[in-house]
TORNU-598713 format. One record per residue (C-alpha): residue number from 1; residue in one letter; x, y, z. Coordinates in steps of 0.5 Angstrom, whole numbers, always signed. Example, Ala and Ser with C-alpha at 12.3 -4.5 7.8 and 13.67 -1.06 7.14 Angstrom:
% residues 2
(1; A; (+25; -9; +16))
(2; S; (+27; -2; +14))
//
This chain:
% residues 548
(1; X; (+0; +0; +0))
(2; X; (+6; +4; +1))
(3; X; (+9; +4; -5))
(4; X; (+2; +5; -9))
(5; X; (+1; +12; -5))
(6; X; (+8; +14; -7))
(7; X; (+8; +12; -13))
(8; X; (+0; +17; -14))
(9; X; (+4; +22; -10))
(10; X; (+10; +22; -16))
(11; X; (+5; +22; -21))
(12; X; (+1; +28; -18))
(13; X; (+7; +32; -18))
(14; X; (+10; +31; -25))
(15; X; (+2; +32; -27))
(16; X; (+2; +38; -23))
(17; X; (+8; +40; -25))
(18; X; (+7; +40; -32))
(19; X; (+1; +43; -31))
(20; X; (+4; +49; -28))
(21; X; (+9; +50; -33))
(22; X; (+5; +50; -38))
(23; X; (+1; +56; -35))
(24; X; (-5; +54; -32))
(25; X; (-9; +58; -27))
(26; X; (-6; +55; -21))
(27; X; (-11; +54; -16))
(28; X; (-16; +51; -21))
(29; X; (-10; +46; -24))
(30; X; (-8; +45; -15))
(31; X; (-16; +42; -15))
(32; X; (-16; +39; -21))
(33; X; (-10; +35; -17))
(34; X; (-13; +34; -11))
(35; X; (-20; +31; -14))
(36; X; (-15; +26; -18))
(37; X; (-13; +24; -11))
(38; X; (-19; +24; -7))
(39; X; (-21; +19; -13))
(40; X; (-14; +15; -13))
(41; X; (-13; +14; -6))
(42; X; (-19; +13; -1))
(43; X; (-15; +10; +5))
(44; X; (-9; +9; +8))
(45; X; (-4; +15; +7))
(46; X; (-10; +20; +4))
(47; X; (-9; +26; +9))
(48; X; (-1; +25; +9))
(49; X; (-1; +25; +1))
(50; X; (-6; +32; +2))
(51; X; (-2; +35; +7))
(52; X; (+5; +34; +2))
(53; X; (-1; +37; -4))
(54; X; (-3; +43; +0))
(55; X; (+5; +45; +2))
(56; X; (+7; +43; -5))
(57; X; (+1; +49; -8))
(58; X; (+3; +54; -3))
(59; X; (+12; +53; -3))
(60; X; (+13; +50; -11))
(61; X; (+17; +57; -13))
(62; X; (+23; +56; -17))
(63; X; (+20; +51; -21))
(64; X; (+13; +54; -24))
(65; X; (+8; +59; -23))
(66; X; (+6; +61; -15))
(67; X; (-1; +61; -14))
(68; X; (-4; +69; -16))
(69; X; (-4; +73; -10))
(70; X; (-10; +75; -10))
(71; X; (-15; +76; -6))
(72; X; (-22; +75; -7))
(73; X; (-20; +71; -12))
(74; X; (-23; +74; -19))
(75; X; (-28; +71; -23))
(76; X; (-24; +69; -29))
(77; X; (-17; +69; -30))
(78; X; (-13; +66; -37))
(79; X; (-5; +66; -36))
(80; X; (-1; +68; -42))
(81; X; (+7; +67; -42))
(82; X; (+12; +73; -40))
(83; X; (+11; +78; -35))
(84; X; (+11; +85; -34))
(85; X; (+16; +89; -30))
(86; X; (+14; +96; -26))
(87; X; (+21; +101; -27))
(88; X; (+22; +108; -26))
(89; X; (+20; +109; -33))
(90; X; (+13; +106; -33))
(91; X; (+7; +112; -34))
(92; X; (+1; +111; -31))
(93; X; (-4; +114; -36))
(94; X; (-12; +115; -35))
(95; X; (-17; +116; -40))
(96; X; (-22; +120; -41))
(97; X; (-15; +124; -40))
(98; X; (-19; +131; -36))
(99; X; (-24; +126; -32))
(100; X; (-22; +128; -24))
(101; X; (-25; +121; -22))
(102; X; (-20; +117; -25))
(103; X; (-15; +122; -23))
(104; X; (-17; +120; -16))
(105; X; (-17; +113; -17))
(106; X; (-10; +113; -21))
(107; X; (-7; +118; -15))
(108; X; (-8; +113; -10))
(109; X; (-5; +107; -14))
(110; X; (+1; +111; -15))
(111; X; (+1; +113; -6))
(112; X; (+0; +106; -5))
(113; X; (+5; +103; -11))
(114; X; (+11; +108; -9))
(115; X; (+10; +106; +0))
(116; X; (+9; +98; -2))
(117; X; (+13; +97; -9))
(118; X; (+18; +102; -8))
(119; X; (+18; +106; -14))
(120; X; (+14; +113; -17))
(121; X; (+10; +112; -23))
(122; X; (+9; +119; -26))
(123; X; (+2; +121; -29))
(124; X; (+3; +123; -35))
(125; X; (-2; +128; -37))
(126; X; (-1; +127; -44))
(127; X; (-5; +120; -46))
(128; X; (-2; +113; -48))
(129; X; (+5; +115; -51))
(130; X; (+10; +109; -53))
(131; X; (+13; +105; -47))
(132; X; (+11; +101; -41))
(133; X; (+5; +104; -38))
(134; X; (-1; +103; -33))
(135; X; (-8; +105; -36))
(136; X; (-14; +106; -33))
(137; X; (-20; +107; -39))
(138; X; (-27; +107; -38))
(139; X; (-30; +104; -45))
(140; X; (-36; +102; -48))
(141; X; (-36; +94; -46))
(142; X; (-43; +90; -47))
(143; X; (-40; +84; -43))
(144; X; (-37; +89; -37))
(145; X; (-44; +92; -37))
(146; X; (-49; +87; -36))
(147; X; (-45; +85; -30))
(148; X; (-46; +92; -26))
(149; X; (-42; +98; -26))
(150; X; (-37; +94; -20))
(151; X; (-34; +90; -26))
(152; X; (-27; +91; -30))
(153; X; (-22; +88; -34))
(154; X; (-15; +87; -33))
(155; X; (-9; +85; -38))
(156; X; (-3; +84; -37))
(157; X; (+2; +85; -42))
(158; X; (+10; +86; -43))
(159; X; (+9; +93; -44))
(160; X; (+4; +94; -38))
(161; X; (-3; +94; -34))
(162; X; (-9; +95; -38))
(163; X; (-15; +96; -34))
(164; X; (-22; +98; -37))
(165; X; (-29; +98; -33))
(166; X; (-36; +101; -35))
(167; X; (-36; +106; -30))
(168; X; (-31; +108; -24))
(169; X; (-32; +104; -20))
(170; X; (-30; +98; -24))
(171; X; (-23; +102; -25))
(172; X; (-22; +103; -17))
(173; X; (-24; +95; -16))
(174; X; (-19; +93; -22))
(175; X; (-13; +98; -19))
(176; X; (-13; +94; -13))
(177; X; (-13; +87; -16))
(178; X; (-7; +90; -19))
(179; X; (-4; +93; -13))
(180; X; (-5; +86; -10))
(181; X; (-1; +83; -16))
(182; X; (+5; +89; -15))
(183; X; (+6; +89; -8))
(184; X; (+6; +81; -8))
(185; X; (+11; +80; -14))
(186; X; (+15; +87; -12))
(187; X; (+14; +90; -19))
(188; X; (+14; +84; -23))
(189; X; (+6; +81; -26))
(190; X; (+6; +75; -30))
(191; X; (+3; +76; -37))
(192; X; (-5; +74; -36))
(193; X; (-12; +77; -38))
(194; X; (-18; +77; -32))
(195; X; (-25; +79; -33))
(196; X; (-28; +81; -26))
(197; X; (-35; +82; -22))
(198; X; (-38; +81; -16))
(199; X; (-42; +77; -13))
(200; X; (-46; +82; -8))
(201; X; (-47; +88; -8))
(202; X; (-47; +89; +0))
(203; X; (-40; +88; +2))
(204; X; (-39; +91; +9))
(205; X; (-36; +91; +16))
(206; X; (-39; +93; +22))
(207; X; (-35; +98; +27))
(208; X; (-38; +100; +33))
(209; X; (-35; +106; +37))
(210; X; (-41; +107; +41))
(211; X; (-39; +102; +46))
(212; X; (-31; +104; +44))
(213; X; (-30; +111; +41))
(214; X; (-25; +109; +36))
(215; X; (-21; +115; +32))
(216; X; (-21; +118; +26))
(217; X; (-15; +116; +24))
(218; X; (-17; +108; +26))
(219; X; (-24; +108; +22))
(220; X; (-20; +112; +15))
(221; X; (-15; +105; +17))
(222; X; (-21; +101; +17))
(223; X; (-24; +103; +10))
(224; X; (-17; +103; +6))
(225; X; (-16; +96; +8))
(226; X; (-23; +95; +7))
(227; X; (-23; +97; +0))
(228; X; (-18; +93; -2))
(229; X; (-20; +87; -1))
(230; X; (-27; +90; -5))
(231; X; (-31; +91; +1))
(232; X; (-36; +98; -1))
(233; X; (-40; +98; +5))
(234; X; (-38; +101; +12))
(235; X; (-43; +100; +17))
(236; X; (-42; +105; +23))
(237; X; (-46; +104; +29))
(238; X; (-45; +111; +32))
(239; X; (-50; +110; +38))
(240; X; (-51; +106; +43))
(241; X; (-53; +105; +50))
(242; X; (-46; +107; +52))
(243; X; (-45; +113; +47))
(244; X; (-47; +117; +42))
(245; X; (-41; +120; +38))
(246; X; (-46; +123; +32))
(247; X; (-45; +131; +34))
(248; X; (-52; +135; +33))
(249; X; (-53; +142; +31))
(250; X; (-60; +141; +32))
(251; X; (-60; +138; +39))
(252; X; (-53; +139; +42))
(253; X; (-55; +135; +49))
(254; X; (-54; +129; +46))
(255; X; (-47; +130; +45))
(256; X; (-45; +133; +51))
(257; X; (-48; +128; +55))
(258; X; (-48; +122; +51))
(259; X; (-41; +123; +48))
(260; X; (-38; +126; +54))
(261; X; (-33; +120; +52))
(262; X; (-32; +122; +45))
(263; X; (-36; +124; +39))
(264; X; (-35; +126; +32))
(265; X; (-36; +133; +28))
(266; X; (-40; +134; +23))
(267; X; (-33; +136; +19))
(268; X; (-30; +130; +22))
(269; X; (-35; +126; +20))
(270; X; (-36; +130; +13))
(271; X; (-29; +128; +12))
(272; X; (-29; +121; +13))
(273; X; (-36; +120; +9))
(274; X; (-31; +124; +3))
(275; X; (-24; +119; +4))
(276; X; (-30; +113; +4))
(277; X; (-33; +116; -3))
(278; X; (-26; +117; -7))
(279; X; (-25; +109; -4))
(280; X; (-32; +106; -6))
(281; X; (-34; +105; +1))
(282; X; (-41; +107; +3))
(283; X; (-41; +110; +11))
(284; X; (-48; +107; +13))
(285; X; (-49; +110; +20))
(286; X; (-54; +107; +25))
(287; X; (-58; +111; +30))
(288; X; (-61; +105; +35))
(289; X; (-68; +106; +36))
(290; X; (-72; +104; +40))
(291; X; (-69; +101; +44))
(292; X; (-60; +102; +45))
(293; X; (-62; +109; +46))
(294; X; (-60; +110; +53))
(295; X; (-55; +115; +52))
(296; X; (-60; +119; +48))
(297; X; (-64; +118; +53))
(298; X; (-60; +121; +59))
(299; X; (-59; +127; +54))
(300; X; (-67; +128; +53))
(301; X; (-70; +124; +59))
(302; X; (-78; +127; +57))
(303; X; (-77; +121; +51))
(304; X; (-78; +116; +55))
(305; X; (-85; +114; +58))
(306; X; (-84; +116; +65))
(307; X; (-80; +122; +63))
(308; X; (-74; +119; +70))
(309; X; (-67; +121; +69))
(310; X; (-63; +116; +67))
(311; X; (-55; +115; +66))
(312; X; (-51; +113; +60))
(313; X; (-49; +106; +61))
(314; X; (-43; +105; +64))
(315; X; (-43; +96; +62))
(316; X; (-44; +92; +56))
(317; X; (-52; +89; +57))
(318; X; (-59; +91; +55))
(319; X; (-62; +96; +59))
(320; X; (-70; +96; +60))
(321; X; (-71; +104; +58))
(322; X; (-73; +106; +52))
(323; X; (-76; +112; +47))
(324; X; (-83; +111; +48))
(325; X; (-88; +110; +42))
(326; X; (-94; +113; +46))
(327; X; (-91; +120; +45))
(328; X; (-92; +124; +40))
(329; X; (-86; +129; +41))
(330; X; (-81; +123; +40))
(331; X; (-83; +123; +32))
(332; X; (-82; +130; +32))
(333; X; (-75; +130; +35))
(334; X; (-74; +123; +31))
(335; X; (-76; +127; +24))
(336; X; (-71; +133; +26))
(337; X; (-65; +129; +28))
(338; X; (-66; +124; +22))
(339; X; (-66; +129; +17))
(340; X; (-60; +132; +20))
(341; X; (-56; +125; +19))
(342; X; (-58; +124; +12))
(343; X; (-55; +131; +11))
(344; X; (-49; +128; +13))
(345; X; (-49; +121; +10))
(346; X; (-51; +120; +3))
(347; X; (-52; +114; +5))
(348; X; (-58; +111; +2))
(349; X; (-59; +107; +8))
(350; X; (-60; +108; +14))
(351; X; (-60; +103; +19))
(352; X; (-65; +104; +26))
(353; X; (-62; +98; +30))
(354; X; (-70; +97; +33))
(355; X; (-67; +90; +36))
(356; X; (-67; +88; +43))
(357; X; (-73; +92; +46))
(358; X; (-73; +91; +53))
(359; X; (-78; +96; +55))
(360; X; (-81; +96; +61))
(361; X; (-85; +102; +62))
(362; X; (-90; +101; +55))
(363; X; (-96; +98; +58))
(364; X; (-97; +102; +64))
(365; X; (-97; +108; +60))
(366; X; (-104; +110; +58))
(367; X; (-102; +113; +52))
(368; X; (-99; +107; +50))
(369; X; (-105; +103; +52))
(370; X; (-110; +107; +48))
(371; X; (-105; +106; +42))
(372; X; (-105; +99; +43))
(373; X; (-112; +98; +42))
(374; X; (-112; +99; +35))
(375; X; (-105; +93; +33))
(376; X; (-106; +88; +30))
(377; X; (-100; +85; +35))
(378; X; (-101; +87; +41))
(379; X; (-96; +88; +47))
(380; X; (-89; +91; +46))
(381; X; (-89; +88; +39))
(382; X; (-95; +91; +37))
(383; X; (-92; +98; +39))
(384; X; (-85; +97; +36))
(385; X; (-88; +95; +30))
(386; X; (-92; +102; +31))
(387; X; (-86; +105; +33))
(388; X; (-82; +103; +27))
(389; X; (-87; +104; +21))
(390; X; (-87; +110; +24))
(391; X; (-81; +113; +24))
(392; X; (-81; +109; +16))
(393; X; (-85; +116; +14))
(394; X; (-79; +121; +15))
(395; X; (-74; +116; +11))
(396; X; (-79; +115; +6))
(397; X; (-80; +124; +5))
(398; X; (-73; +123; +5))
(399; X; (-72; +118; -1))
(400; X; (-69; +113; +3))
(401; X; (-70; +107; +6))
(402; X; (-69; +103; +13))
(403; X; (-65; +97; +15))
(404; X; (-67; +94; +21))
(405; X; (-64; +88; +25))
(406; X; (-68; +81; +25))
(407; X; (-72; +82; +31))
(408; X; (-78; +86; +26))
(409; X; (-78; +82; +21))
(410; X; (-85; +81; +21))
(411; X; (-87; +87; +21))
(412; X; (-82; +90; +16))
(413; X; (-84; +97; +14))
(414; X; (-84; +99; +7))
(415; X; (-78; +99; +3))
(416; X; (-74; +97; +9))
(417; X; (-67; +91; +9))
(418; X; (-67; +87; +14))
(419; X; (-60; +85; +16))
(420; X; (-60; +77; +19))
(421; X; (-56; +76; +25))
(422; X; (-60; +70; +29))
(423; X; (-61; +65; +25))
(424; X; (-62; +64; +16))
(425; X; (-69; +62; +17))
(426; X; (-70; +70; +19))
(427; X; (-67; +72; +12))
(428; X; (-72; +67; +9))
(429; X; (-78; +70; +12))
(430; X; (-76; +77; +9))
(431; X; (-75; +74; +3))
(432; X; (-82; +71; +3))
(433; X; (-84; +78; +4))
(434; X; (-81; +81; -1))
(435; X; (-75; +85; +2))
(436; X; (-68; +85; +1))
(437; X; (-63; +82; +7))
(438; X; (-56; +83; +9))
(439; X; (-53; +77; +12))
(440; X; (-49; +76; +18))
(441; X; (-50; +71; +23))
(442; X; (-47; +72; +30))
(443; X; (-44; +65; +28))
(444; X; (-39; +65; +25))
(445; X; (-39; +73; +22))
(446; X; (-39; +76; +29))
(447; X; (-32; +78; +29))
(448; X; (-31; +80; +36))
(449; X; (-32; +73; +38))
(450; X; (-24; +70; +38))
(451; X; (-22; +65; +33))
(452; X; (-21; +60; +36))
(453; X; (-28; +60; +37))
(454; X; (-31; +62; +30))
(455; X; (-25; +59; +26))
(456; X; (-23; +62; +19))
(457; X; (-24; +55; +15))
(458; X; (-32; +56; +18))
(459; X; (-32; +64; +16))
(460; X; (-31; +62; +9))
(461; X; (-35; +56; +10))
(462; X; (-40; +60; +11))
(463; X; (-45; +63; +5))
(464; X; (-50; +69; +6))
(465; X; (-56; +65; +1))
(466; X; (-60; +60; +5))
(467; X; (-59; +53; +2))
(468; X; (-66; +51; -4))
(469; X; (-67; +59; -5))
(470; X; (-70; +59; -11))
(471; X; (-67; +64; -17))
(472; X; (-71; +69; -17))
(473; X; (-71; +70; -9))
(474; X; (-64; +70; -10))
(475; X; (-63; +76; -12))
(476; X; (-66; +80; -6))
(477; X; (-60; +77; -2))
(478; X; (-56; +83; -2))
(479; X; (-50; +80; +1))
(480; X; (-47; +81; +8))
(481; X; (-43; +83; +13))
(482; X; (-37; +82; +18))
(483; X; (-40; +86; +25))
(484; X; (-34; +87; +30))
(485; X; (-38; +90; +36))
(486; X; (-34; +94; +41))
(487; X; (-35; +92; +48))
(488; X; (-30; +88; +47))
(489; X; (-26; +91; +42))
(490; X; (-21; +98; +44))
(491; X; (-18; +101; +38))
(492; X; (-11; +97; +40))
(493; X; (-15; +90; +37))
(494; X; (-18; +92; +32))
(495; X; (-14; +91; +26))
(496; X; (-12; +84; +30))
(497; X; (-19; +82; +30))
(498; X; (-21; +84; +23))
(499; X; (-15; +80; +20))
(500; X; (-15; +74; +18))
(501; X; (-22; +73; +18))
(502; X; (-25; +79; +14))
(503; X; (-20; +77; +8))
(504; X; (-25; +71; +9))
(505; X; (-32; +74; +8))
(506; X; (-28; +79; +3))
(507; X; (-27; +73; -2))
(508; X; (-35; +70; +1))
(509; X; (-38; +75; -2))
(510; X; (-34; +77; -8))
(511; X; (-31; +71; -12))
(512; X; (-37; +67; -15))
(513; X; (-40; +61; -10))
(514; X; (-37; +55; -16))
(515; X; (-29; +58; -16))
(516; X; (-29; +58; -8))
(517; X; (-23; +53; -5))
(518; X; (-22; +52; +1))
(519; X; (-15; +50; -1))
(520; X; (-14; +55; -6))
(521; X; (-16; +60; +0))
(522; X; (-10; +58; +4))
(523; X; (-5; +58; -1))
(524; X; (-7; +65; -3))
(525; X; (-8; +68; +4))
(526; X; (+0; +67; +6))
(527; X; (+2; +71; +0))
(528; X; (-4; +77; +2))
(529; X; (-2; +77; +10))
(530; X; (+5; +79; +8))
(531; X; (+2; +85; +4))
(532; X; (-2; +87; +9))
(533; X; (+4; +86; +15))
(534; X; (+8; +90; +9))
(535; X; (+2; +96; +10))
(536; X; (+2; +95; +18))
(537; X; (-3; +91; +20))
(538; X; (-3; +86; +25))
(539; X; (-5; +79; +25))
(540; X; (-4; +77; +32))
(541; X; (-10; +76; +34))
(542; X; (-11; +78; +42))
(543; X; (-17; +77; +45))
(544; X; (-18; +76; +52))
(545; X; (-25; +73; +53))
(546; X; (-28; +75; +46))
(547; X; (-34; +78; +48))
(548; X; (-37; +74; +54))
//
């Protein structure tokens, strides 16, 4: 049995050689490999055969073509033989030449290039000349139109990198591929040809410095790495129980009270929203309501049912006072300060939380009570789901949507997204319904949970699309989120607790289910840590007791 296992081994790696050399796609050549295994071998020396098979993937340099270092891996990718290499005398080139939008796409490459590779590449305002140069069109292209704006075309040749997409958008998602291809090979790019798309169009973190502020050189941190990984969604939970950071003109208290331990401005926040748009990254806030509101409601008490001072919470956990929904003067208060967010975030949408209401003061208030004759639910959900289908009447006049957690699922306002953290059967239950989802259940994508608990194999395991959805309804799931909550993440951890695991998520939501590899993934991971390492990202993951 011995001799027959090695002999397959020998086999599968003059096989997998000769593949390599010849220039095929080294992750899909690396499972063609390994399924000839599994088909060969069914007992015996299986496991050792595939530890060999999966160092001989990642370590086989000298020989042949390392696997490309990409992450999220793209949609399709074709090999030709030669390479291109980056030099002093490469230009970079955008097309339309006086368009400031692709001026700002290749100005970010170039920082990202002359910090990562070493070397400064000159606009060239000009247009394409002879030489070796990197460009950037936006062109006319059915095939890159029918998969969305997001989508581009790269092509490598000797004489440089050639990126065409429909729409900016698409230029900035293939300059990261690039970036990625530059940084990992110091300059030089195997000759190759990639079309590229996403699978998604909701790709987002969730970063919560309500429960710990988080500055704003840490959140800008957070988006610049986000975004090369093809992330465009940063989901900004602002307020909380233990702060409000969102500085209000209009009710200044809320800050000077809720944010007693720090806040954003509205420049600050302005110009956080501006370094998200010049990376494709949205900044969705989210202003916790009802419940979670108890920093609002140490600033503004006569909120409540009872109208009794309370203190912003000092500890993690839920907390029984709420907005009241029997009040009229909570709608009005509500209308101003949403319309004073939406004027910041152009977001459009703005997520009200609306999960774990523990109120306990709603039934004995007299004017809850007389509201409540009216539901078709009773008791404190019939009065939440008043409260939220209210308050949808602003986001509506304003031409935006809510987005909701789970727990309102069934009673969803008009036009809401339901973001599913507790279970996939809640996203299937919107779905029915007609509503969009966002997907990021609390295991495995709540990434204040330690590794050791929630592990990188079981993240990219995990899909957003609940099993046996048809087609049709498939379309409603928007995608998902990797949601690090802050209790226990002071801004020291972020970055630790983030990495390797968002790379996952990353690669869930952009490459197509059918090209997704486990193997392949940890082959590539290697390659793409040490950009990050590069760039000052820490991995060491530190996490005392994860959230509990």
């Amino acid at each position: 049995m011995r001799t027959a296992t090695f002999q397959y081994f020998i086999i599968f790696l003059a096989q997998g050689h000769l593949r390599l050399e010849a220039g095929i796609d080294r992750p899909k050549g690396c499972v063609r490999m390994r399924n000839i295994l599994e088909e060969k071998m069914k007992k015996g020396m299986m496991k050792v055969v595939l530890a060999f098979y999966i160092l001989f993937c990642c370590a086989l340099a000298g020989a042949a073509q390392q696997p490309l270092p990409l992450i999220p891996f793209p949609a399709e990718v074709e090999f030709a033989a030669g390479a291109f290499r980056l030099d002093e005398k490469t230009s970079l080139v955008v097309s339309p030449a006086d368009s400031a939008e692709l001026k700002t796409i290749a100005g970010i490459l170039q920082d990202k290039v002359r910090t990562g590779v070493g070397i400064s590449v000159p606009m060239s305002e000009a247009g394409m000349k002879a030489g070796k140069s990197i460009s950037l069109e936006l062109v006319s292209d059915p095939e890159l139109a029918l998969h969305g704006g997001e989508s581009y075309r790269l092509k490598v040749s000797a004489d440089g990198i050639r990126i065409s997409a429909v729409q900016a958008h698409g230029l900035f998602n293939g300059t990261m591929t690039a970036l990625q291809l530059l940084e990992a090979g110091k300059g030089e790019v195997p000759c190759l040809s990639i079309f590229d798309y996403p699978r998604f169009s909701h790709r987002g973190i969730l970063i919560d410095p309500a429960r710990n502020f988080l500055s704003v050189a840490m959140v800008k941190q957070v988006i610049d790495k986000m975004s090369q990984l093809k992330m465009n969604v940063l989901h900004f939970h602002l307020v909380d129980d233990q702060g409000w950071r969102f500085e209000s003109k209009i009710f200044p208290k809320l800050q000077q009270i809720g944010g007693a331990t720090g806040y954003y401005t509205q420049d600050q926040l302005r110009d956080l929203v501006a370094y998200g748009q010049a990376r494709y990254v949205t900044i969705m806030p989210e202003i916790e309501m009802p419940g979670h509101s108890r920093a609002m409601l140490a600033a503004y008490p006569e909120l409540t049912c009872s109208g009794e001072k309370v203190e912003v919470a000092a500890h993690r956990g839920i907390f029984t006072t709420t907005l009241c929904p029997g009040k009229p003067e909570v709608y009005e208060f509500l209308d101003k300060l949403l319309k004073e967010v939406a004027g910041i975030f152009p977001s459009y949408y703005i997520h009200t939380g609306s999960d774990e209401v523990a109120a306990r003061d709603w039934e004995s208030f007299a004017p809850n009570r007389e509201l409540g004759e009216n539901l078709r639910q009773k008791g404190n959900k019939g009065l939440q789901c008043y409260f939220i289908n209210r308050v949808n009447q602003t986001f509506l006049g304003m031409g935006r949507r809510m987005t909701v957690w789970d727990e309102m699922v069934d009673c969803l306002p008009e036009g809401s997204r339901v973001q599913a953290w507790r279970s996939i059967k809640a996203a299937e239950t919107a779905v029915d319904a007609g509503h969009e989802v966002v997907v990021s259940l609390i295991n495995p994508w709540y990434l204040d949970y330690p590794e050791w608990l929630w592990k990188l194999k079981k993240v990219y395991k995990f899909d957003p699309v609940p099993a046996g959805l048809g087609a049709e309804k498939h379309k409603l799931i928007a995608g998902g989120e990797g949601c690090l909550w802050g209790e226990s993440a002071p801004e020291e951890t972020i970055m630790p607790k983030l990495f390797p695991r968002i790379m996952a998520i990353a690669e869930v939501l952009w490459s197509p289910e059918e090209s997704r590899d486990w193997r392949s993934f940890k082959c590539r991971k290697k390659s793409v840590q040490k950009i990050f390492e590069d760039q000052g990202v820490k991995f060491f993951l530190y996490f005392p007791l994860g959230p509990f």
